[in-house]
mmCIF entry with sequence, helices, sheets and N, C-alpha, C, O atoms, coordinates in Angstrom:
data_MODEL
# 
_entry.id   MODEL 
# 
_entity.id                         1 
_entity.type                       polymer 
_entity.pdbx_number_of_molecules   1 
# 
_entity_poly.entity_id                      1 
_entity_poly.type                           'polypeptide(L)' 
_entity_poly.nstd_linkage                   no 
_entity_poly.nstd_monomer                   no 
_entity_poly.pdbx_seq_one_letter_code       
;(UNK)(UNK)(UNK)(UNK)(UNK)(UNK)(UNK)(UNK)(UNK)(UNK)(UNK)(UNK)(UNK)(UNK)(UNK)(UNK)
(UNK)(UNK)(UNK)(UNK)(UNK)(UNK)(UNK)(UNK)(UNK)(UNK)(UNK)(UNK)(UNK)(UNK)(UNK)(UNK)
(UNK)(UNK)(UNK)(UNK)(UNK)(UNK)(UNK)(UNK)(UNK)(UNK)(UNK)(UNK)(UNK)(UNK)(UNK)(UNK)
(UNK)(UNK)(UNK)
;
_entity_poly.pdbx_seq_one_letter_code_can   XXXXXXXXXXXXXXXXXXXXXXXXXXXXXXXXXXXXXXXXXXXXXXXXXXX 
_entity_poly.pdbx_strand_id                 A 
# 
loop_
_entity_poly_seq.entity_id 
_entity_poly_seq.num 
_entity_poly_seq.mon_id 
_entity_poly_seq.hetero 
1 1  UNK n 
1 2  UNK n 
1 3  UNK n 
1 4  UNK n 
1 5  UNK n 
1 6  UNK n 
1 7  UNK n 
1 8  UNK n 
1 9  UNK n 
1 10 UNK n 
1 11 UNK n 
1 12 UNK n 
1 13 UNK n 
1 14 UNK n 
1 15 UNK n 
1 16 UNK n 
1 17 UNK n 
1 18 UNK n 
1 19 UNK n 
1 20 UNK n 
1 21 UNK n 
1 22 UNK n 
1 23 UNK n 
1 24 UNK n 
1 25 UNK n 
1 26 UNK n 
1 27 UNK n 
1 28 UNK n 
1 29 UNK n 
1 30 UNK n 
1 31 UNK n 
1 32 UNK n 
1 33 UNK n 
1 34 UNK n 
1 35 UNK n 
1 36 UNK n 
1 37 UNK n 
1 38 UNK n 
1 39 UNK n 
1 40 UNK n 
1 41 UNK n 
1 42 UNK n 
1 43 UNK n 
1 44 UNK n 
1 45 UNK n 
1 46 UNK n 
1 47 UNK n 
1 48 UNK n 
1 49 UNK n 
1 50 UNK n 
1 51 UNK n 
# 
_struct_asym.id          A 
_struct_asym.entity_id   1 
# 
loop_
_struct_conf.conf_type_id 
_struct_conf.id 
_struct_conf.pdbx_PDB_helix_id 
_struct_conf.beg_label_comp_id 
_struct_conf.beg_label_asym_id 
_struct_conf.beg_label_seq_id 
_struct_conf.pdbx_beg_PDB_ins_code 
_struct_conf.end_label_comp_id 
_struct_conf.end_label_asym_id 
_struct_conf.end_label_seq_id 
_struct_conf.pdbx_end_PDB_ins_code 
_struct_conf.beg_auth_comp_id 
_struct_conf.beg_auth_asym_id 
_struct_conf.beg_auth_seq_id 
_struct_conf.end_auth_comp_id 
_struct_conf.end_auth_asym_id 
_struct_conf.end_auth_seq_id 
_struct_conf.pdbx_PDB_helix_class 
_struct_conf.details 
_struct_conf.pdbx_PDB_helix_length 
HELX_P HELX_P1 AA1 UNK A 4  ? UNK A 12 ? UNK A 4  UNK A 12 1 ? 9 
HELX_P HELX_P2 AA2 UNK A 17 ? UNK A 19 ? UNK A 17 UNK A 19 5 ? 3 
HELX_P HELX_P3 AA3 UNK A 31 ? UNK A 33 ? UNK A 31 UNK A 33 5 ? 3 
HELX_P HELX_P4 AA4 UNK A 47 ? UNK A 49 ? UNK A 47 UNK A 49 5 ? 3 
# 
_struct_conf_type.id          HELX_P 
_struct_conf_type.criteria    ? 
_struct_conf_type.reference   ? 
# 
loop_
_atom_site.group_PDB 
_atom_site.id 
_atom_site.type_symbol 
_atom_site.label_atom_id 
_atom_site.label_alt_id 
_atom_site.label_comp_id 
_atom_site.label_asym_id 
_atom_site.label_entity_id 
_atom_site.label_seq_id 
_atom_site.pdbx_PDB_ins_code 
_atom_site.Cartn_x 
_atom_site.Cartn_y 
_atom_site.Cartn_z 
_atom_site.occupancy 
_atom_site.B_iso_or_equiv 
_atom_site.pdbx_formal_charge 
_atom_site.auth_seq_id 
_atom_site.auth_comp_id 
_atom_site.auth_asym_id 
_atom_site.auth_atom_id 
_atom_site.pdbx_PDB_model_num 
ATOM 1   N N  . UNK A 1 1  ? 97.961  82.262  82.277  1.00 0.00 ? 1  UNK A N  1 
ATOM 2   C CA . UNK A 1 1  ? 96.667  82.869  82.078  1.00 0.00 ? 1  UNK A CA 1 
ATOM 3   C C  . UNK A 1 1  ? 95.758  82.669  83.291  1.00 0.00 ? 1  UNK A C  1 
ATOM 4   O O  . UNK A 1 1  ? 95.003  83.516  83.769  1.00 0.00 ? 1  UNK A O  1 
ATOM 5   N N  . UNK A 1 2  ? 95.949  81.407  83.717  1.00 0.00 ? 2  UNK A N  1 
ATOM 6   C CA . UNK A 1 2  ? 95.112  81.161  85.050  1.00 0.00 ? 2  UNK A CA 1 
ATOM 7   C C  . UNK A 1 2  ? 95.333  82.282  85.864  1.00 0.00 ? 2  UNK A C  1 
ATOM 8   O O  . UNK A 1 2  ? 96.406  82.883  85.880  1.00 0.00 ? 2  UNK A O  1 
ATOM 9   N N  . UNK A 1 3  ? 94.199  82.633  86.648  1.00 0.00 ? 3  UNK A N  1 
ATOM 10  C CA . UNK A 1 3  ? 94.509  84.016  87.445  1.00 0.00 ? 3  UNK A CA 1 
ATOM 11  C C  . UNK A 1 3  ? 94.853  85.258  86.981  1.00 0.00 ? 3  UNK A C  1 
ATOM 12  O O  . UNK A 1 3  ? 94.973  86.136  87.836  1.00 0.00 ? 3  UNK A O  1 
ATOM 13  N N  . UNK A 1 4  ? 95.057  85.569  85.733  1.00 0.00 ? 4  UNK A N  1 
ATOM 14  C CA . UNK A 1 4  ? 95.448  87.044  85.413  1.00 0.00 ? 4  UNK A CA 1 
ATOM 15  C C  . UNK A 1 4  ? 93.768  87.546  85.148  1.00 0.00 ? 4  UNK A C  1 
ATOM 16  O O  . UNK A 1 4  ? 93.735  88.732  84.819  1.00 0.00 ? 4  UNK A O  1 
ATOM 17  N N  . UNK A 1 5  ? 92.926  87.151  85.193  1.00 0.00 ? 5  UNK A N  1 
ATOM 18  C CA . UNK A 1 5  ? 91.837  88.373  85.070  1.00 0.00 ? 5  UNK A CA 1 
ATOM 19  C C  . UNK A 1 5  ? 91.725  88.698  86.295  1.00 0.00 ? 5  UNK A C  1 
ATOM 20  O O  . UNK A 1 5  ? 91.848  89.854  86.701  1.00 0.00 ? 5  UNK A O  1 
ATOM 21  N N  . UNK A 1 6  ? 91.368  87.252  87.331  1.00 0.00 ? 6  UNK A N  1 
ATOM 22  C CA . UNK A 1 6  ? 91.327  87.416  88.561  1.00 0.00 ? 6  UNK A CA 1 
ATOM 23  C C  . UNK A 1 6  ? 92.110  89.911  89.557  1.00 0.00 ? 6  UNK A C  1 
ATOM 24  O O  . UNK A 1 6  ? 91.783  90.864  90.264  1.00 0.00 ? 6  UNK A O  1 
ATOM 25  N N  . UNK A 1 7  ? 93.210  89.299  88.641  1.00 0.00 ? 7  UNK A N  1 
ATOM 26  C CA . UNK A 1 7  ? 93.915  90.298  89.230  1.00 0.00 ? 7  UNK A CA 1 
ATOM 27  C C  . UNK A 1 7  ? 94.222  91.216  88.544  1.00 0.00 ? 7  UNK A C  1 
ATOM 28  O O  . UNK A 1 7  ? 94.932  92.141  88.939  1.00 0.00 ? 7  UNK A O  1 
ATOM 29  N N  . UNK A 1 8  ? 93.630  91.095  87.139  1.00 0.00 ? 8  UNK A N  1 
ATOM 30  C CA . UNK A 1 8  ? 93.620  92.179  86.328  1.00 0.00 ? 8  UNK A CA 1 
ATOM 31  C C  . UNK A 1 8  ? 92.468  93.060  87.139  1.00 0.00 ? 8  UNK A C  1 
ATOM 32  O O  . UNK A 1 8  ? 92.784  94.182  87.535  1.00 0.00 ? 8  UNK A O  1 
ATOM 33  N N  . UNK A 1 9  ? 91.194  92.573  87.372  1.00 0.00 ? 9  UNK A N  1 
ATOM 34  C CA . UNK A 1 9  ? 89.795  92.986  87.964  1.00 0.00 ? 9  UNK A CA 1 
ATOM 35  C C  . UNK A 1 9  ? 90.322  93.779  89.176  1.00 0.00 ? 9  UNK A C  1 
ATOM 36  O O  . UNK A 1 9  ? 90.282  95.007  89.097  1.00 0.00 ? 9  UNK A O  1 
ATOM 37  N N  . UNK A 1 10 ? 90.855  93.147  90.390  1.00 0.00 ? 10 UNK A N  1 
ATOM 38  C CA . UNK A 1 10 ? 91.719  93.645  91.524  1.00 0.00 ? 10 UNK A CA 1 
ATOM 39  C C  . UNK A 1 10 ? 92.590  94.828  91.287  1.00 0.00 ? 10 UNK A C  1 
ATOM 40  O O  . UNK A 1 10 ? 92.554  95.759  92.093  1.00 0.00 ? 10 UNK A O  1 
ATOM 41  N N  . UNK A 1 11 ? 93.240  94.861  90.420  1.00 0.00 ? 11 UNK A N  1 
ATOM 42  C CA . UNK A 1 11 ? 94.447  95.962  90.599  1.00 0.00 ? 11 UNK A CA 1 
ATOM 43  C C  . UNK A 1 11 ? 94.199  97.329  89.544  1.00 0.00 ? 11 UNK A C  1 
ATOM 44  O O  . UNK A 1 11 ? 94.931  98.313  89.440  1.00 0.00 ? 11 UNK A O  1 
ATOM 45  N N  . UNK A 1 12 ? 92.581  96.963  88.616  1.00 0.00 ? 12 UNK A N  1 
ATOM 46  C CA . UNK A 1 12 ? 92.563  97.918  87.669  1.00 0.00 ? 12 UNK A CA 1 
ATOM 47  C C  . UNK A 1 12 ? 92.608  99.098  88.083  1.00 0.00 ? 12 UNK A C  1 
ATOM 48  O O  . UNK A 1 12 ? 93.341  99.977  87.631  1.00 0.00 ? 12 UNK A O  1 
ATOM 49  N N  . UNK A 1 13 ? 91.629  99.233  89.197  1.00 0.00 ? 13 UNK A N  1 
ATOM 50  C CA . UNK A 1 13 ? 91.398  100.564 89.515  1.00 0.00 ? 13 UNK A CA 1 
ATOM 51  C C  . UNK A 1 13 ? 90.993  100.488 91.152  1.00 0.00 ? 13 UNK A C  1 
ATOM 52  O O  . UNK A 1 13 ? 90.493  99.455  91.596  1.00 0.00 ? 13 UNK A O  1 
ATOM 53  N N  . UNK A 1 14 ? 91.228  101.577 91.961  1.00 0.00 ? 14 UNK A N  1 
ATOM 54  C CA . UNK A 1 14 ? 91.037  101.915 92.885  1.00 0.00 ? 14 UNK A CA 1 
ATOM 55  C C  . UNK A 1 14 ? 90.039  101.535 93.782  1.00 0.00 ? 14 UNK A C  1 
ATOM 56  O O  . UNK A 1 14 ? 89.171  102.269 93.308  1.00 0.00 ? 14 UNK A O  1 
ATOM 57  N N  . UNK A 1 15 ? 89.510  101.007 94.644  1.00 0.00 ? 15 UNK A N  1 
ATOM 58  C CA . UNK A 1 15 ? 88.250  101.126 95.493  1.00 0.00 ? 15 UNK A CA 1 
ATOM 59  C C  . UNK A 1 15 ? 87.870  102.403 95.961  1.00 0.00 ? 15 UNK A C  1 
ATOM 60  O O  . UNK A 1 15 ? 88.573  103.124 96.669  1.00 0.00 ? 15 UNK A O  1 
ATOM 61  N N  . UNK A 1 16 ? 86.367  102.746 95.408  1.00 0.00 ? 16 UNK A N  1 
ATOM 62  C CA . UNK A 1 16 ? 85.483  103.671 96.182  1.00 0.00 ? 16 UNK A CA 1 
ATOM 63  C C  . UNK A 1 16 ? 85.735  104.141 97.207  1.00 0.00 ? 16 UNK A C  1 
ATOM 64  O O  . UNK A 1 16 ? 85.091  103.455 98.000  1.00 0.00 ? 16 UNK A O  1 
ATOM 65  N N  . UNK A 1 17 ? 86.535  105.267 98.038  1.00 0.00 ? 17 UNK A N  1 
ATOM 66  C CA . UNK A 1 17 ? 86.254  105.572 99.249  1.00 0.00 ? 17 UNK A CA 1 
ATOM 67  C C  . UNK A 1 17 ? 85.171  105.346 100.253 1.00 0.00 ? 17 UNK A C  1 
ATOM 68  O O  . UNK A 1 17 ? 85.271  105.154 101.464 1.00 0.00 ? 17 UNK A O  1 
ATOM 69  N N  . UNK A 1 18 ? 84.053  105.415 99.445  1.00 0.00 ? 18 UNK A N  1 
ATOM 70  C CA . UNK A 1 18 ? 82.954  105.244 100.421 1.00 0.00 ? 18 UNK A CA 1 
ATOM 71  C C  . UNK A 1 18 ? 82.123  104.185 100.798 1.00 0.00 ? 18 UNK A C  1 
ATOM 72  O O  . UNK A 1 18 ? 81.065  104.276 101.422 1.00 0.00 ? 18 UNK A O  1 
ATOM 73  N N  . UNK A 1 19 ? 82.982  102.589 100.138 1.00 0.00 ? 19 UNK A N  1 
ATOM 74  C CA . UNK A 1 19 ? 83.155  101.355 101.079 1.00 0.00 ? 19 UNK A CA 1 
ATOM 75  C C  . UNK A 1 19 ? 83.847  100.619 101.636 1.00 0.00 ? 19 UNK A C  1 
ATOM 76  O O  . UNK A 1 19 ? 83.855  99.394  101.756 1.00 0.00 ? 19 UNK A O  1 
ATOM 77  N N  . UNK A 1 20 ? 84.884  101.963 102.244 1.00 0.00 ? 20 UNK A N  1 
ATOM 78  C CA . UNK A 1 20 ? 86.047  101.465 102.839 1.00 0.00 ? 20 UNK A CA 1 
ATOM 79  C C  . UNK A 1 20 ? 85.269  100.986 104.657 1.00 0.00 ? 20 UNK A C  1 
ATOM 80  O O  . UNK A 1 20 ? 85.920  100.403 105.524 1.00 0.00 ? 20 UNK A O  1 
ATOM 81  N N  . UNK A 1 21 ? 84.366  101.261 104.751 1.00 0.00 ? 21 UNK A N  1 
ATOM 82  C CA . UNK A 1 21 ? 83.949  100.827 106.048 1.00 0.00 ? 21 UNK A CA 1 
ATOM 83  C C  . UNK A 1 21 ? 82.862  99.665  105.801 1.00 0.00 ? 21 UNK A C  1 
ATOM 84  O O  . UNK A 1 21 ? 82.014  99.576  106.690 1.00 0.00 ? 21 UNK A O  1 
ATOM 85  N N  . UNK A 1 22 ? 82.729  98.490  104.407 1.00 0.00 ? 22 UNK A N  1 
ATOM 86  C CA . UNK A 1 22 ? 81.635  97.308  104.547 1.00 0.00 ? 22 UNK A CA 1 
ATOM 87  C C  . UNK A 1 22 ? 83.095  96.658  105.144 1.00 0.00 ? 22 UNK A C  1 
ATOM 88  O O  . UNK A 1 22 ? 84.224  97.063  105.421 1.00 0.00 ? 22 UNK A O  1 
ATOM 89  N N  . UNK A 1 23 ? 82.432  95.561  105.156 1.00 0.00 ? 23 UNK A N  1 
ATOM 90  C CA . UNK A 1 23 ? 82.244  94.211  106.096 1.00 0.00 ? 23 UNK A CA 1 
ATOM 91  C C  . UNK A 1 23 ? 83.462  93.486  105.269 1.00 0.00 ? 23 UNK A C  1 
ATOM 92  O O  . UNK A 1 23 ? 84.545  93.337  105.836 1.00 0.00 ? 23 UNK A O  1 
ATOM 93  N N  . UNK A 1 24 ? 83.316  93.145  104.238 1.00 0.00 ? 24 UNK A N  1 
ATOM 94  C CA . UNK A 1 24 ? 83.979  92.127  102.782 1.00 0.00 ? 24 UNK A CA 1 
ATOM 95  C C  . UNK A 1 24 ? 85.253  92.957  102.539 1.00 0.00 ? 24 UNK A C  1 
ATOM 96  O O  . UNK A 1 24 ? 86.104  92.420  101.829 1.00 0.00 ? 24 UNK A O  1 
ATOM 97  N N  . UNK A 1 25 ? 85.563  94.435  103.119 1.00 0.00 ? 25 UNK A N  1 
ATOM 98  C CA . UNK A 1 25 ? 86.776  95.101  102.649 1.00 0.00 ? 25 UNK A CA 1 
ATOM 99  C C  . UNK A 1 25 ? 87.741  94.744  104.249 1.00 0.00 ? 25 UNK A C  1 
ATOM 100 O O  . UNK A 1 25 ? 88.805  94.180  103.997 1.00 0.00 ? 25 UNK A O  1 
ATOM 101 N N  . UNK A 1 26 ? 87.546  94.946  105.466 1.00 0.00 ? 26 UNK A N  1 
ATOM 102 C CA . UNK A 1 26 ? 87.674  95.077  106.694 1.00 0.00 ? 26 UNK A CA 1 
ATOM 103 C C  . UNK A 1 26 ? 88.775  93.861  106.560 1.00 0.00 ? 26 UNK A C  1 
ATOM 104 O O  . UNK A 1 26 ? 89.578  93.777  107.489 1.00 0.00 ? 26 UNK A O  1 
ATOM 105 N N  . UNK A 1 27 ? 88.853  93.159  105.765 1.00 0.00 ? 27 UNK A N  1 
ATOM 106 C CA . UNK A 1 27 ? 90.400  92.169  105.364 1.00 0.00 ? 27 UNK A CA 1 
ATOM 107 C C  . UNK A 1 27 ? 91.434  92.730  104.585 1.00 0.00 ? 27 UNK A C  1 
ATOM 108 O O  . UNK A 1 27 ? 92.524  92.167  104.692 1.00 0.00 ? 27 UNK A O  1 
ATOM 109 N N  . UNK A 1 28 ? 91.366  93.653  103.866 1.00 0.00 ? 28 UNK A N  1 
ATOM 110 C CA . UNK A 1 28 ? 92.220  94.434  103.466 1.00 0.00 ? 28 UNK A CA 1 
ATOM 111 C C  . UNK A 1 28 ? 92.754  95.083  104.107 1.00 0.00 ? 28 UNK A C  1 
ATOM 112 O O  . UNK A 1 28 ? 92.193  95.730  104.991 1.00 0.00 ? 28 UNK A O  1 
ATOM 113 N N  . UNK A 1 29 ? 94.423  95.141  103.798 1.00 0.00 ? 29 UNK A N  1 
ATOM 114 C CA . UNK A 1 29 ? 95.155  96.686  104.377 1.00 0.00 ? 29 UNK A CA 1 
ATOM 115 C C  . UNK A 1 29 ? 94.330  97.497  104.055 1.00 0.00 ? 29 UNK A C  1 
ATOM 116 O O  . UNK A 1 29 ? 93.359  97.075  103.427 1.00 0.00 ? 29 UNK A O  1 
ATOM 117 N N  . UNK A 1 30 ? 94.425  99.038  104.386 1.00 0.00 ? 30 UNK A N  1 
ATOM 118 C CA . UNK A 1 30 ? 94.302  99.943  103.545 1.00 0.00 ? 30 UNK A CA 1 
ATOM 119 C C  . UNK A 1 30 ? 95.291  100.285 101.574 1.00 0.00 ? 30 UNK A C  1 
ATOM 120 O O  . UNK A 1 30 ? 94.850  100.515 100.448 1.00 0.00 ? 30 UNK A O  1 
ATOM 121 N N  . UNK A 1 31 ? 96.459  100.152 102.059 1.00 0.00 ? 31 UNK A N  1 
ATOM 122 C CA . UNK A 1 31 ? 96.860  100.431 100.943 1.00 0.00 ? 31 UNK A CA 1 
ATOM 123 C C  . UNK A 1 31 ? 96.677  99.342  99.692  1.00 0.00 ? 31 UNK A C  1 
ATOM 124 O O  . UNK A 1 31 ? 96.996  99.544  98.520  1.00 0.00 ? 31 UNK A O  1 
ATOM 125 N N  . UNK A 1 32 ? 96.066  98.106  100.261 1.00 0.00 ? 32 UNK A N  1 
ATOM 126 C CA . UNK A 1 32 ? 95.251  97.271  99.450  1.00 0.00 ? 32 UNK A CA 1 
ATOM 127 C C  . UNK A 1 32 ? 93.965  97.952  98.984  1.00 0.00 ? 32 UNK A C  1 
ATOM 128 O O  . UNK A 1 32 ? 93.109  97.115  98.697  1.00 0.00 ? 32 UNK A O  1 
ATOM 129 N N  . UNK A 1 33 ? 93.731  98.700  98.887  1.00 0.00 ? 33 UNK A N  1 
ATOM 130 C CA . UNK A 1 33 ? 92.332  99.243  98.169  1.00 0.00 ? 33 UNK A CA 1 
ATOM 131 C C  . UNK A 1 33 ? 92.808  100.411 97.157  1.00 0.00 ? 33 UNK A C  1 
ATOM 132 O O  . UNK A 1 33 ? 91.946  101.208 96.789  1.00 0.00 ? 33 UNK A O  1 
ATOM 133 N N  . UNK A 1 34 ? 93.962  100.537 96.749  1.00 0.00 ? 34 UNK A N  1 
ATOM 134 C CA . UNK A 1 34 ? 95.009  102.041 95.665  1.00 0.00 ? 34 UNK A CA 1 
ATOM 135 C C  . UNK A 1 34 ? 95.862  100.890 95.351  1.00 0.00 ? 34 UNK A C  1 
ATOM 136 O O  . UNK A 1 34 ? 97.024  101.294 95.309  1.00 0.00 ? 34 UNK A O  1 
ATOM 137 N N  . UNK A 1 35 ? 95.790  99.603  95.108  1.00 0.00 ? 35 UNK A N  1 
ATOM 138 C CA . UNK A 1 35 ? 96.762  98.854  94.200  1.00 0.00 ? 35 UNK A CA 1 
ATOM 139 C C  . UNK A 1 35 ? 96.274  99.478  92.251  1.00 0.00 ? 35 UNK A C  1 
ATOM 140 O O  . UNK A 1 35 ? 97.057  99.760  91.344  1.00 0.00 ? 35 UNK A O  1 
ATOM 141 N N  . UNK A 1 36 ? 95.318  99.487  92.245  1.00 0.00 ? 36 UNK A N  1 
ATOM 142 C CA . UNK A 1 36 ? 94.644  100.392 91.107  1.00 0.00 ? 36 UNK A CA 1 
ATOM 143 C C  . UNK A 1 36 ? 95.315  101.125 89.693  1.00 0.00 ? 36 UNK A C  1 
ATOM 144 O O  . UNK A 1 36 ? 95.696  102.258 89.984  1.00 0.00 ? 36 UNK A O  1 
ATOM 145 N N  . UNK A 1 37 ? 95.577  100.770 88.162  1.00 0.00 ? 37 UNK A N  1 
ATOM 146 C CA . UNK A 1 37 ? 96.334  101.530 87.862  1.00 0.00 ? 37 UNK A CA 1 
ATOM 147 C C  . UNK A 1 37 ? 95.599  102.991 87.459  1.00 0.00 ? 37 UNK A C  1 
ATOM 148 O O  . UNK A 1 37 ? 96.270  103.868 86.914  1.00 0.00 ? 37 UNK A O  1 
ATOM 149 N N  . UNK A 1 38 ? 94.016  103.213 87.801  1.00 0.00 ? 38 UNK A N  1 
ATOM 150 C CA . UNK A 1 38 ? 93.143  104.320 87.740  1.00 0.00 ? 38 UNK A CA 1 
ATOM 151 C C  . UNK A 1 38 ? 92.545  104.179 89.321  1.00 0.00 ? 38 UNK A C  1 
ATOM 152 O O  . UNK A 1 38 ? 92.406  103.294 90.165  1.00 0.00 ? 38 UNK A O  1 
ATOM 153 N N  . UNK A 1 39 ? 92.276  105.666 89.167  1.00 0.00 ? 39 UNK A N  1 
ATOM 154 C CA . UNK A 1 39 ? 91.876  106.068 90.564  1.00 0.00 ? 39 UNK A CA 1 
ATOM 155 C C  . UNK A 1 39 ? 90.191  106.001 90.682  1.00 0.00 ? 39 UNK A C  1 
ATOM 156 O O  . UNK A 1 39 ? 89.510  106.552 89.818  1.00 0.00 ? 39 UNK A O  1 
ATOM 157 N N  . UNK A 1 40 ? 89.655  105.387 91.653  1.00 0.00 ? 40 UNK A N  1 
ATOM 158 C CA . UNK A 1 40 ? 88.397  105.136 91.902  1.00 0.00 ? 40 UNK A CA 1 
ATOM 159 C C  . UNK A 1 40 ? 87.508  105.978 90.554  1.00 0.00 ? 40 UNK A C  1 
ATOM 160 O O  . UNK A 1 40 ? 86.574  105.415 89.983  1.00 0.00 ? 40 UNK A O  1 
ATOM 161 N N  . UNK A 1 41 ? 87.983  107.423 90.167  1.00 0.00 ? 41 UNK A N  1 
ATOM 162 C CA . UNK A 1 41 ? 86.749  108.162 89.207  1.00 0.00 ? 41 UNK A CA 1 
ATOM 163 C C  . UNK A 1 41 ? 87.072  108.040 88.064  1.00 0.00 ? 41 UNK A C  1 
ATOM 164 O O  . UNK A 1 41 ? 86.695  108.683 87.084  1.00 0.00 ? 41 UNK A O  1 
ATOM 165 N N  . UNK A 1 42 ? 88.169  106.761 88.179  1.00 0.00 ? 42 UNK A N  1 
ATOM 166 C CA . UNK A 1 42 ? 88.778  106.628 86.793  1.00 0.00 ? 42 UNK A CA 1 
ATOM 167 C C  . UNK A 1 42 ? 89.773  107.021 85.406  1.00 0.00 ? 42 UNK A C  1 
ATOM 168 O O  . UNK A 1 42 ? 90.053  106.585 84.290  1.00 0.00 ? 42 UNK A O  1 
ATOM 169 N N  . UNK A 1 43 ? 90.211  108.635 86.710  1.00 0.00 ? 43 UNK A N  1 
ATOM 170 C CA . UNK A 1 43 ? 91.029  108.628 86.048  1.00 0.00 ? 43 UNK A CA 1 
ATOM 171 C C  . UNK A 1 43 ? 92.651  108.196 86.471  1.00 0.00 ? 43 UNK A C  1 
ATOM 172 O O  . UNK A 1 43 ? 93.063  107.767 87.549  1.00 0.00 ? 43 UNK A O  1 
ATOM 173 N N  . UNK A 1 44 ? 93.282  108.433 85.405  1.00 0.00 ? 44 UNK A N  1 
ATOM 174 C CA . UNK A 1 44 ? 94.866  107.444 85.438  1.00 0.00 ? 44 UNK A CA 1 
ATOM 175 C C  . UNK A 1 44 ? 96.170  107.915 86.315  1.00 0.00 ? 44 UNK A C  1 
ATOM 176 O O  . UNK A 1 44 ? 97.030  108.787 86.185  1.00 0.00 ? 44 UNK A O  1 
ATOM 177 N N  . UNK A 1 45 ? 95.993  107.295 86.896  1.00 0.00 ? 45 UNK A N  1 
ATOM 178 C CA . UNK A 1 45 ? 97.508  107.467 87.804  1.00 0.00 ? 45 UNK A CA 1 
ATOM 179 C C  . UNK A 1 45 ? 98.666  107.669 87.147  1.00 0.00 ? 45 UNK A C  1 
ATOM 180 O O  . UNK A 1 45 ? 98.652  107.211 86.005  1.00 0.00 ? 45 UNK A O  1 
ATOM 181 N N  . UNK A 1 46 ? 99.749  108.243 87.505  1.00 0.00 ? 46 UNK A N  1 
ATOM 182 C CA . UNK A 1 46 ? 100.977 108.663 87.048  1.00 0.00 ? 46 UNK A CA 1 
ATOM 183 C C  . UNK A 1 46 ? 101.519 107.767 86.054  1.00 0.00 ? 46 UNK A C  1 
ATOM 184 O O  . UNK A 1 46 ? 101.728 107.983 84.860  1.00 0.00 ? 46 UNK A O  1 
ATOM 185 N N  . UNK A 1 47 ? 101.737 106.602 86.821  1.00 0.00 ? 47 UNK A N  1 
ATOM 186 C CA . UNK A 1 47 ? 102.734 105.198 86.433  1.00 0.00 ? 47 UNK A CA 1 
ATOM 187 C C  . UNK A 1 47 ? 101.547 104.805 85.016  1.00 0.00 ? 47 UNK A C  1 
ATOM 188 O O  . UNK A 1 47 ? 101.964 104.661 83.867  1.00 0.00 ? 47 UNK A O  1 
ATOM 189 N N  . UNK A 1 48 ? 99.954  104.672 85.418  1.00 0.00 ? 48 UNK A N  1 
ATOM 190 C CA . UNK A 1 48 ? 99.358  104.370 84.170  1.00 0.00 ? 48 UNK A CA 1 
ATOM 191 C C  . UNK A 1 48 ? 99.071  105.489 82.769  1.00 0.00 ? 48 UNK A C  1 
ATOM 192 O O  . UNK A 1 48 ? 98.156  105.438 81.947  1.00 0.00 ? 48 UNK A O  1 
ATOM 193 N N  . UNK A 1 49 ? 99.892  106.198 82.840  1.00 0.00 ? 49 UNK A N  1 
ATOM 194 C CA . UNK A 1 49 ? 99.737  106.989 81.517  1.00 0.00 ? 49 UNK A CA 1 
ATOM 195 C C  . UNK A 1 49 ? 100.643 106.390 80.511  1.00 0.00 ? 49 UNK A C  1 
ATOM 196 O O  . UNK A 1 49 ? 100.186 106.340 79.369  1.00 0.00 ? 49 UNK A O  1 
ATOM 197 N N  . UNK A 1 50 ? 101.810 105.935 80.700  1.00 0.00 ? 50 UNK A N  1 
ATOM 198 C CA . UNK A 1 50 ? 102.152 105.352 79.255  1.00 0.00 ? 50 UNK A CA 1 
ATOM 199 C C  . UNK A 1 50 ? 103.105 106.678 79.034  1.00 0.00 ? 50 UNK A C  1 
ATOM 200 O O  . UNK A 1 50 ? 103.026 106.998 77.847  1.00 0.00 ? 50 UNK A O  1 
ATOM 201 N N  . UNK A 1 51 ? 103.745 107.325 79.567  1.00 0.00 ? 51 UNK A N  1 
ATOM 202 C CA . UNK A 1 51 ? 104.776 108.534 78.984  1.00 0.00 ? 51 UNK A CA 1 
ATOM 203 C C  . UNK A 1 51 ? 106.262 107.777 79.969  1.00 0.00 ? 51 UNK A C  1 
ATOM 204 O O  . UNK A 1 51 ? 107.374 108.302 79.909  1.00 0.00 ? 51 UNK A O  1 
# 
């Protein structure tokens, strides 16, 4: 349990395109910001639909 919200929070959904240029992201890959199982507007990615 330790750490699973941690990375539940991280991987739910997508980062905003339009703070891919602060300061606090600039440690991330890029493809670290689409670990996400919804896409930044919330809606659901392929793998997260459940079919």
């Amino acid at each position: 349990m330790i750490g699973s919200l941690g990375a539940l929070a991280w991987m739910f959904s997508d980062y905003d395109p339009c703070i891919n240029n602060k300061e606090c992201l600039r440690a991330l890959s890029p493809i670290e910001r689409k670990f996400g199982l919804t896409r930044y507007d919330g809606s659901l990615k392929a793998f997260g639909e459940g079919n």
